[in-house]
C-alpha positions as CSV (number, residue, x, y, z in Angstrom):
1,X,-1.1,21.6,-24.3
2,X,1.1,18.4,-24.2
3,X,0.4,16.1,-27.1
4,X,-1.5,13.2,-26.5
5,X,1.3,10.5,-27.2
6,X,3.1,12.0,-24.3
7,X,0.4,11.6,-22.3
8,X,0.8,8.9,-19.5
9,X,-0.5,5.8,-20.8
10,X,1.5,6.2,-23.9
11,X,4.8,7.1,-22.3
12,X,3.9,4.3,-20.2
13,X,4.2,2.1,-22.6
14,X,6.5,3.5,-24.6
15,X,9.0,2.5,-21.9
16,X,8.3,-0.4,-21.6
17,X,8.8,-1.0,-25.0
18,X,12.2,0.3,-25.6
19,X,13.6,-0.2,-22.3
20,X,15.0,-3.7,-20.5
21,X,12.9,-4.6,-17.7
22,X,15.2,-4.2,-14.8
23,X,13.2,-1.5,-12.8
24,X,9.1,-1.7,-12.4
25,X,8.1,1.4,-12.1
26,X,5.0,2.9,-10.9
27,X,3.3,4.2,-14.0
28,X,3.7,7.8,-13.3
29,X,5.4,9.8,-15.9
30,X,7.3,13.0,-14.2
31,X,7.8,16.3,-16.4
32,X,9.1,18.7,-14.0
33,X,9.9,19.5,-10.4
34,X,10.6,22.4,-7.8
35,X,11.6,21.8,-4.1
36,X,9.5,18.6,-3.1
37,X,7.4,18.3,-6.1
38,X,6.9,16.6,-9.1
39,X,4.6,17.3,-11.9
40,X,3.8,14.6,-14.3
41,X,2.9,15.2,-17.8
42,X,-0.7,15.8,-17.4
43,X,0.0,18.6,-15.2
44,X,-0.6,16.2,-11.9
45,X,1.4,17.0,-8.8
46,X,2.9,14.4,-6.6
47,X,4.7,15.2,-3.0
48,X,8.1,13.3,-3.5
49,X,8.6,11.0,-0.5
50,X,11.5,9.4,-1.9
51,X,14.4,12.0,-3.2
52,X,16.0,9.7,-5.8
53,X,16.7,7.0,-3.0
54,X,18.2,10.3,-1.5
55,X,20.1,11.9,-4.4
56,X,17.7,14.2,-4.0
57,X,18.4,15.7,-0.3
58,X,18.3,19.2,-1.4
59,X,14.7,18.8,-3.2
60,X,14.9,19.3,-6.7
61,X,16.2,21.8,-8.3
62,X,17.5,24.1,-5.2
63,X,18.7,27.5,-6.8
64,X,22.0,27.1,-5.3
65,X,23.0,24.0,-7.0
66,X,21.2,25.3,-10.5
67,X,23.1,28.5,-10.5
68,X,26.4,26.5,-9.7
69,X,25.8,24.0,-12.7
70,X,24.8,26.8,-15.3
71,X,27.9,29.0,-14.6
72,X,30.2,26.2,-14.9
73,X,28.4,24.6,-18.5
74,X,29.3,28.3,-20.0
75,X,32.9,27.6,-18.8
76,X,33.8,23.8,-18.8
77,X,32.6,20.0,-18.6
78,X,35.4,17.8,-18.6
79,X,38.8,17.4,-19.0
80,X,39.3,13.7,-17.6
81,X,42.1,13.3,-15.0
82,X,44.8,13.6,-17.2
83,X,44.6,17.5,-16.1
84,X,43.5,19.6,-13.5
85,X,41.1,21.8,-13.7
86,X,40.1,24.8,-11.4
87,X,37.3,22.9,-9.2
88,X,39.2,19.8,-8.4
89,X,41.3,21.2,-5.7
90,X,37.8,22.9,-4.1
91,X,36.2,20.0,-4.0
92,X,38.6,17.6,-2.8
93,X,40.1,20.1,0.2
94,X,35.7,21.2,1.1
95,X,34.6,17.8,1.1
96,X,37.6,16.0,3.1
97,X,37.3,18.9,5.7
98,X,33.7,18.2,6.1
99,X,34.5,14.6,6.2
100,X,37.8,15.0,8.9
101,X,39.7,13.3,6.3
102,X,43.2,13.8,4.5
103,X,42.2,12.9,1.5
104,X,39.2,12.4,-1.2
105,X,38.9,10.6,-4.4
106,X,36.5,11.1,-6.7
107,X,34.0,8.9,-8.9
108,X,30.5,9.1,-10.4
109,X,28.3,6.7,-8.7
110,X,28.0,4.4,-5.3
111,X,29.0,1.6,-6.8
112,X,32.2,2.9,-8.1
113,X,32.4,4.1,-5.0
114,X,32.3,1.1,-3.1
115,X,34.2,-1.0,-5.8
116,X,36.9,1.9,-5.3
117,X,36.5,1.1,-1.2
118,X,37.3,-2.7,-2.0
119,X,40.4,-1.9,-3.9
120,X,41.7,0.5,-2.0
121,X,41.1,-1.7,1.2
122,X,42.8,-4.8,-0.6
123,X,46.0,-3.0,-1.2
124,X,46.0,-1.1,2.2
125,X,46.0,-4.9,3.8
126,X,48.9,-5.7,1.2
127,X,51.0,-3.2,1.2
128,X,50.7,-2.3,4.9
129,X,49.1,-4.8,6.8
130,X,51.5,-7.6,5.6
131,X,48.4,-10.1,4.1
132,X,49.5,-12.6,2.7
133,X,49.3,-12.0,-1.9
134,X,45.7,-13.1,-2.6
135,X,44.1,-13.5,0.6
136,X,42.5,-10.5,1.8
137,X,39.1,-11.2,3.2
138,X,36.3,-8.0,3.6
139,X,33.6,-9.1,6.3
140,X,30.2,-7.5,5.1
141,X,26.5,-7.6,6.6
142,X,23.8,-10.2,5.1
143,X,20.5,-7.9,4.0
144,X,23.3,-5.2,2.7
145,X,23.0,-2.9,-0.5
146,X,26.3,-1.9,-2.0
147,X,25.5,-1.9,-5.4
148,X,24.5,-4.2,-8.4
149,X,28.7,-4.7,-10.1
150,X,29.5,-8.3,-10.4
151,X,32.1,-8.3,-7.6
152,X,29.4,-6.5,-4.9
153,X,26.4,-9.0,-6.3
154,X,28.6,-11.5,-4.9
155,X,28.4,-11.0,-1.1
156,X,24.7,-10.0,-1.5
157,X,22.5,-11.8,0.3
158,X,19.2,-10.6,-2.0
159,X,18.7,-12.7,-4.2
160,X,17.3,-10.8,-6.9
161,X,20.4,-9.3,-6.9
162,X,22.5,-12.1,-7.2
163,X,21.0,-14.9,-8.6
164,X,22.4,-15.9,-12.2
165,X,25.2,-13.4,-12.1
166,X,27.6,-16.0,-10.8
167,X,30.9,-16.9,-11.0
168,X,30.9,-14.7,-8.1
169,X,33.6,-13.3,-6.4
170,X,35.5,-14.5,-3.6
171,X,36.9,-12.8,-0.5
172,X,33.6,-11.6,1.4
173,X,32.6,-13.1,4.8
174,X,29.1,-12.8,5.2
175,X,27.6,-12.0,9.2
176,X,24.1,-10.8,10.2
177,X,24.0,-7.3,10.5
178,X,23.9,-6.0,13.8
179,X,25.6,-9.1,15.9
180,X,28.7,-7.8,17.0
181,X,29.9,-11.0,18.7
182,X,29.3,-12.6,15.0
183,X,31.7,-9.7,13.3
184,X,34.3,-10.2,15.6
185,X,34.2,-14.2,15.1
186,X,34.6,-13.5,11.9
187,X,37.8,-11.2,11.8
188,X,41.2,-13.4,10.9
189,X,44.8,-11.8,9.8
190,X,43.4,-12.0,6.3
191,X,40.6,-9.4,7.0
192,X,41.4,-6.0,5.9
193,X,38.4,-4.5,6.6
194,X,34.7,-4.8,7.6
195,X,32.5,-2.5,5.1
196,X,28.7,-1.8,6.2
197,X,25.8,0.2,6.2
198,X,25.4,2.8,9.4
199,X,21.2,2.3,8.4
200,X,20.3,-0.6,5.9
201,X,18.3,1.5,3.7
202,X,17.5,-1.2,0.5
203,X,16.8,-3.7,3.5
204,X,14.0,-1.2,5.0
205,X,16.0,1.9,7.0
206,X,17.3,-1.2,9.5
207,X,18.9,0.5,12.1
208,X,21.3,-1.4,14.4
209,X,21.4,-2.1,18.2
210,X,22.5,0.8,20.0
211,X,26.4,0.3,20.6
212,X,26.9,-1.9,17.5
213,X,28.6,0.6,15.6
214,X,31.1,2.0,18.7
215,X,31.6,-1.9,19.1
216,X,32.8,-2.0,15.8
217,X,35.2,0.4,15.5
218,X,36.3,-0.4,19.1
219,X,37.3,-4.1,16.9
220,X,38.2,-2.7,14.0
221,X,41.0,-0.5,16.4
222,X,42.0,-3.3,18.3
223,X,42.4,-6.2,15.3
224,X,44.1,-3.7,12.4
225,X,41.4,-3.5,10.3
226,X,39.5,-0.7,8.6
227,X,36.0,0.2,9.1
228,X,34.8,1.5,5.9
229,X,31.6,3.2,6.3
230,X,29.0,3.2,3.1
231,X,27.3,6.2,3.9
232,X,25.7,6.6,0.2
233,X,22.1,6.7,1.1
234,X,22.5,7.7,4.8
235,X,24.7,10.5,4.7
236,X,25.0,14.1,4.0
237,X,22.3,15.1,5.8
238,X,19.7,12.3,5.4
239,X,19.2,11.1,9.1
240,X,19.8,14.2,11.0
241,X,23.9,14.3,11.4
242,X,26.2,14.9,8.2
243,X,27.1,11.1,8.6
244,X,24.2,8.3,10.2
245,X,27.4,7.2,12.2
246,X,27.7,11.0,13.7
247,X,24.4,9.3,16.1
248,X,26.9,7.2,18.0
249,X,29.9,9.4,17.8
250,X,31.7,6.7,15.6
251,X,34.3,7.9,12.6
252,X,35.2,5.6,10.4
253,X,38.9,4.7,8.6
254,X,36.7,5.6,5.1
255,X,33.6,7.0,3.9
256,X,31.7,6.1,0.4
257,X,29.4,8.9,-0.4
258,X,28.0,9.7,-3.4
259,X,24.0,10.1,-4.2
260,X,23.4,13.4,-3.0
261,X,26.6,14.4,-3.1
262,X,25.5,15.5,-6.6
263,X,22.5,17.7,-5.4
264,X,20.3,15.6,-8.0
265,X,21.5,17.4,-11.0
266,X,24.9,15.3,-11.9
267,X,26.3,11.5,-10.3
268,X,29.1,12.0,-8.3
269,X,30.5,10.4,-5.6
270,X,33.7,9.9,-3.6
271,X,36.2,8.5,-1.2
272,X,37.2,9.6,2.0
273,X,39.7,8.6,4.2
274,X,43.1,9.6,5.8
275,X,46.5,9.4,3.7
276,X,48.0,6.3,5.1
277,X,45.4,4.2,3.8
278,X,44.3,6.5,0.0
279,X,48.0,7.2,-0.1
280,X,48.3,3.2,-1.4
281,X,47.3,4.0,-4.7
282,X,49.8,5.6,-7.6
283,X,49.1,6.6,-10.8
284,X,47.8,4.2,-13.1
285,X,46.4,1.8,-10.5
286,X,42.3,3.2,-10.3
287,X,40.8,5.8,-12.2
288,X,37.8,7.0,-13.9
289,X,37.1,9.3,-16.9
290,X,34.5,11.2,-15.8
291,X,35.3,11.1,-11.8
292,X,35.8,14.6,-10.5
293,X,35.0,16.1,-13.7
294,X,34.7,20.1,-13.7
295,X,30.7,20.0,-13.7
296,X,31.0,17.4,-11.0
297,X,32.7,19.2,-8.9
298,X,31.0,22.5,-9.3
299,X,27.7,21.2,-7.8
300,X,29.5,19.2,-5.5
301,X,31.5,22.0,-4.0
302,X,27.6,24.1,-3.2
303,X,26.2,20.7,-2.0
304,X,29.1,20.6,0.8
305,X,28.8,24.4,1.4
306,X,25.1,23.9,1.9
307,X,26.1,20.8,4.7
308,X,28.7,23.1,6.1
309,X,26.2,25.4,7.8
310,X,24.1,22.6,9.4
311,X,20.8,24.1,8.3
312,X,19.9,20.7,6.4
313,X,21.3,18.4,9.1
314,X,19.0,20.6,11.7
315,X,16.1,20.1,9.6
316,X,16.6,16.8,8.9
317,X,16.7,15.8,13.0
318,X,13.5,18.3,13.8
319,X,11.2,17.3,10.8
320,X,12.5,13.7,11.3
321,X,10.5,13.7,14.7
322,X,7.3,14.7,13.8
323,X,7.4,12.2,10.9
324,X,7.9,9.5,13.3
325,X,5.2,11.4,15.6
326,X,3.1,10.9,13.0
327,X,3.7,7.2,11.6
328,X,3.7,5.7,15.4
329,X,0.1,7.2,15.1
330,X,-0.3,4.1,12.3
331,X,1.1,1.3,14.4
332,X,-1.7,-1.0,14.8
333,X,-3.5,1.1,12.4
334,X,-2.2,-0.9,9.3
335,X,1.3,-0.6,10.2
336,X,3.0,-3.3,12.1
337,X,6.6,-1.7,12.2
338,X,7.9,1.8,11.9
339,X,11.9,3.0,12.3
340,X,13.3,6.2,12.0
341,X,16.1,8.0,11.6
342,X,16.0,11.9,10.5
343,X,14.0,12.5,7.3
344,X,14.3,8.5,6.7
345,X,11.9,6.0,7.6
346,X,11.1,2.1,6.8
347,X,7.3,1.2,7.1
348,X,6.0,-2.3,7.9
349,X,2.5,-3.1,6.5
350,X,0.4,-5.7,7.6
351,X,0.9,-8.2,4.9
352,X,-2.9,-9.1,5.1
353,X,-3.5,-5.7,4.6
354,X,-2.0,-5.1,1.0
355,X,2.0,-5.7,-0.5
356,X,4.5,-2.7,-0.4
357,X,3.9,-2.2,-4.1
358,X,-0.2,-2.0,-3.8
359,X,0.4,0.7,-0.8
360,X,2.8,2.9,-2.7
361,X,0.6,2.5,-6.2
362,X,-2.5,3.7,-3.6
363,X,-0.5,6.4,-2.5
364,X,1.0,7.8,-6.1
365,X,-3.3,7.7,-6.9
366,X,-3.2,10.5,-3.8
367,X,-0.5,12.2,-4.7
368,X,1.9,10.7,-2.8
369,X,5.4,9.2,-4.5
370,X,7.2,6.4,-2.5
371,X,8.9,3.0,-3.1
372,X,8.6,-0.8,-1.6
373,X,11.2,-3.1,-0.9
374,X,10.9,-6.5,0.5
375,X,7.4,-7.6,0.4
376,X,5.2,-5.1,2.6
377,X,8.0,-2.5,3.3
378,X,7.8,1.1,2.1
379,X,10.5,3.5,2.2
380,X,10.5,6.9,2.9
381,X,13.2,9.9,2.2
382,X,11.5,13.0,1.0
383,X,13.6,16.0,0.0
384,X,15.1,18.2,3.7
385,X,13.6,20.6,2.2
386,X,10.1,19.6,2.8
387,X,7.6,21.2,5.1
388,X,6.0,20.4,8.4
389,X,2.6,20.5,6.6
390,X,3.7,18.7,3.6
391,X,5.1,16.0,6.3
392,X,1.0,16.2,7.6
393,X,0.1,15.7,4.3
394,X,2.3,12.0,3.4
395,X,1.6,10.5,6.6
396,X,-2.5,12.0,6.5
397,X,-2.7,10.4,3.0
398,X,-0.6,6.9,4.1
399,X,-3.2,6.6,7.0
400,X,-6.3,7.2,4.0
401,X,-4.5,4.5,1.9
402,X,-4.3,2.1,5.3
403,X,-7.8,2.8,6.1
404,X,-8.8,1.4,2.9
């Protein structure tokens, strides 16, 4: 019997007690999970339509990842990169393959990733380019999520994110996402790259005009610059390719990943991208303790061997379309907007109807677990491994919660 102070009220509380206010959850208190369920500590189950903002692609706990993660804990955690140790070299050489990269680098979470992205595209447009010391200029997306460091909160156009952080940092052109003409305007000899989201997921699952992406690399080709692709969220799997940019047959000069790159048990993430633009960095110029540690990189290694065999991409691209079967059933039914891509979608509510946060708070009461953004938007990324009927079951209970 779990004691009553555990109990969700108390826990509730608890936590918001002891624990800065930067996240408002939704006062559900999980104790366990298996595949694309969550039990809470009063033995209520809740379908998981979010996946840890997709660290969670594999569901939770998948056997695979589990079994990777306890051998290697009996063998070894970390060493720090001042070694090797005997997962590194898998990791790296599975994950670049799957990527069609030269090289990876390792780190722990997206926003390392992306800060890595910056620096590494900096001294690319140094060092090879021929920018001038102190220029370099990165052209990024208004309504983009990178991250929360100081340097990405800068060329955030949320202001949630951003306000108060300031001095911010320079070297960020800011264009609306999607407008190719825009991007291109905005290219000079200082730029050294253009970095952007395939699918704005923080923004809603925004996915841009059909030929944006091709038009972008086409630019990026023709005016030396890389195209560094933050595939964090929408990768591995997520939107029914290995990469969101696979829909439009674009590659990228780098890919961030990271989320569920670490199949939900452990943060990693990573760097991918050919030699002549990772081979700029030497020893002693980036690094990270923990980045491509041994436990890291066990999971990681399954996670890619899982993506390897397409089974979750496949899944992803055939369950994808009968969620979006069923939430075009709700336009006009509550909801004034629906895209998606794969197992990803971004819901529109009338805002006369009720906020984002009211709908997901009615849905977590029908056991139901998703998240608002932006007013009356809801997001939705449940596990790959879901079900067709436990797809039946989100979208029947969304269409309860609309109905009032």
């Amino acid at each position: 019997m779990v004691d009553d102070k555990l109990r969700t009220p108390g826990a509730v509380r608890d936590a918001e007690r002891w624990t800065a206010h930067n996240y408002h959850p939704l006062p559900v208190v999980i104790s366990s999970a298996e595949g694309a369920w969550l039990t809470d500590v009063d033995g209520r189950r809740y379908l998981d339509c979010l996946a840890g903002y997709s660290a969670l692609n594999f569901g939770h706990r998948h056997p695979q990842l589990i079994a990777a993660a306890h051998a290697q804990l009996d063998r070894l955690t970390l060493t720090s990169r001042a070694f090797i140790h005997d997962q590194f070299a898998d990791f790296c050489r599975e994950l670049a393959e799957l990527c069609g990269k030269d090289l990876v680098l390792p780190m722990n979470t997206g926003a390392e990733a992306v800060e890595t992205g910056i620096k590494v595209a900096r001294k690319w447009g140094y060092q090879v380019k021929g920018v001038a010391a102190g220029q370099a200029n990165i052209v990024v997306a208004e309504g983009n999520f990178h991250g929360r460091t100081t340097t990405i909160v800068s060329f955030s156009t949320d202001e949630d994110a951003r306000a108060d952080f300031g001095p911010y940092t320079p070297g960020f052109t800011v264009v609306p996402y999607g407008d190719l003409d825009a991007l291109t305007a905005a290219i000079n000899e200082n730029t050294v790259a253009v970095l952007l989201e395939p699918i704005q997921g923080e923004q809603g699952v925004v996915v841009p005009p059909e030929g944006y992406l091709p038009g972008v690399r086409q630019v990026c080709t023709e005016r030396n610059v890389l195209f560094i692709a933050d595939e964090i969220q929408s990768g591995l799997g997520r939107t029914g390719a290995t990469f969101a940019c696979d829909h439009e047959g674009v590659v990228p000069d780098m890919y961030l990943l990271g989320k569920a790159l670490g199949g939900g048990i452990v943060p990693v993430s990573a760097v991918a991208a050919n030699a002549d633009v990772l081979g700029v960095l030497k020893p002693g110029q980036h690094g990270s303790t923990f980045g491509g540690n041994p436990l890291a990189c066990a999971v990681a290694i399954e996670v890619v061997r899982l993506l390897a065999t397409g089974e979750f991409q496949r899944r992803s691209a055939e369950l994808g379309e009968r969620l979006r079967a069923g939430l075009e059933g709700l336009l006009g039914k509550g909801l004034v907007g629906v895209r998606v891509r794969g197992l990803w979608a971004g819901l529109d509510i009338d805002p006369a109807l009720m906020s984002g946060r009211e709908a997901c708070e009615r849905l977590a009461a029908r056991g139901v677990l998703a998240k608002d953004t932006h007013g009356s938007t809801i997001r939705l990324a449940p596990p790959l491994v879901i079900t067709e009927e436990e797809i039946d079951l989100a979208v029947a209970q969304l269409a309860e919660v609309l109905a009032g």
